[in-house]
C-alpha positions in Angstrom: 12.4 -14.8 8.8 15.0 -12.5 6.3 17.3 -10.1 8.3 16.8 -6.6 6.6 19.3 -5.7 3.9 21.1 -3.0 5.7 21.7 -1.7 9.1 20.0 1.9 9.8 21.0 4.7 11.6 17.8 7.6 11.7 18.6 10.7 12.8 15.2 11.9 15.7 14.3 15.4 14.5 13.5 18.7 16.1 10.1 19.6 14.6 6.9 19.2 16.9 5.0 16.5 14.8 5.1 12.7 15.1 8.1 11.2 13.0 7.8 8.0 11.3 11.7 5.8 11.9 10.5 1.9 10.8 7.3 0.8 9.2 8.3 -3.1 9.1 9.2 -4.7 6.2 11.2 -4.5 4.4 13.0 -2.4 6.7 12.9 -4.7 9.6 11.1 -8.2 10.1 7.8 -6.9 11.7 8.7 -4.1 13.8 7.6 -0.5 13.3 8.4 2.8 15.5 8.1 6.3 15.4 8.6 9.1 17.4 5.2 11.3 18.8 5.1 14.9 19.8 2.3 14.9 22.3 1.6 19.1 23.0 0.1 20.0 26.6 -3.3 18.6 26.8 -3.0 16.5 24.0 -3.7 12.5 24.0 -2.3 10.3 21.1 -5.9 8.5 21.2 -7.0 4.9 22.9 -6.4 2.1 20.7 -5.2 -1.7 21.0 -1.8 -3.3 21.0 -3.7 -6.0 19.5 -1.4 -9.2 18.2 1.6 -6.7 19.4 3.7 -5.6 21.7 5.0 -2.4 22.7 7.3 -0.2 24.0 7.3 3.5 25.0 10.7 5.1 25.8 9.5 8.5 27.1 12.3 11.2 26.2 10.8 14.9 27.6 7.6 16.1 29.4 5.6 14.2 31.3 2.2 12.8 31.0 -0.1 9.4 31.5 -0.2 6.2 30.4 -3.8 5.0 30.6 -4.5 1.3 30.1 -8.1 0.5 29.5 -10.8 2.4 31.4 -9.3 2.0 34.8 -5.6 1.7 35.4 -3.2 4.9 35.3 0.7 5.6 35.2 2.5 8.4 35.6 4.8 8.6 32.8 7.6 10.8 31.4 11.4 11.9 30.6 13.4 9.0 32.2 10.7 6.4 32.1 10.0 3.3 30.0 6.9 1.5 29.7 5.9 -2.1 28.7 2.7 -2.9 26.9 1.5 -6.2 26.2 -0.5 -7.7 23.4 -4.1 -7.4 22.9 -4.0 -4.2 25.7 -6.3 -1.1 24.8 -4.3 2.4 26.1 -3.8 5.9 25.5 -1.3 8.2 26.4 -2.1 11.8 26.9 0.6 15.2 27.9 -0.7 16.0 31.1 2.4 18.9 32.1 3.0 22.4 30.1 5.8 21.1 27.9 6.0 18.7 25.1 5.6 14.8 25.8 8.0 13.0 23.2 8.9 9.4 23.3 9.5 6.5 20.9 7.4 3.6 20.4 8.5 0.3 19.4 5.9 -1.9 18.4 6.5 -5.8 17.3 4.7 -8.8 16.6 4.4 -10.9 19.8 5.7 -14.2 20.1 3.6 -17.1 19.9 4.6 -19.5 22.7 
């Protein structure tokens, strides 16, 4: 696999919307992230890691992370979260402030 051209250094903005930072190549070599601006109430909407992983670093608020029909994490500023391939989930803002946090998403390795 190419290493990307250049380093880069992206600046997380202050607006309350979802930012876009990496949407895999050819920035990076299969990675994508963004930032999400969850308001109070609001859920980002179940869907599957599928051939991915991912990772949630949560950076305000608090909320839950909800992993298929059944299984339920409390989630929030502070706290990381680890989600592996072919996993459906959700997140959703369950407090009265914002819930922002960073995803990192990659293709998983094939062992």
């Amino acid at each position: 696999m190419a290493t990307p051209a250049k380093v880069l250094v992206i600046d997380l903005n202050e607006k309350p919307e979802n930012q876009k930072l990496l949407s895999g190549s050819p920035e990076t070599c299969g990675m994508r992230s963004g930032r999400v601006y969850l308001s109070p109430g609001q859920a980002c909407g179940l869907h599957s890691t599928k051939d991915r992983e991912e990772l949630l670093v949560f950076l305000s608020g608090q909320g839950e992370l909800i992993i298929g029909q059944e299984d339920c994490y409390q989630v929030g500023q502070g706290k990381v979260s680890y989600i592996p391939p072919q996993t459906d989930h959700d997140v959703k803002n369950t407090g009265s402030e914002p819930l922002v946090y960073v995803y990192g998403v990659a293709p998983a390795a094939v062992e």
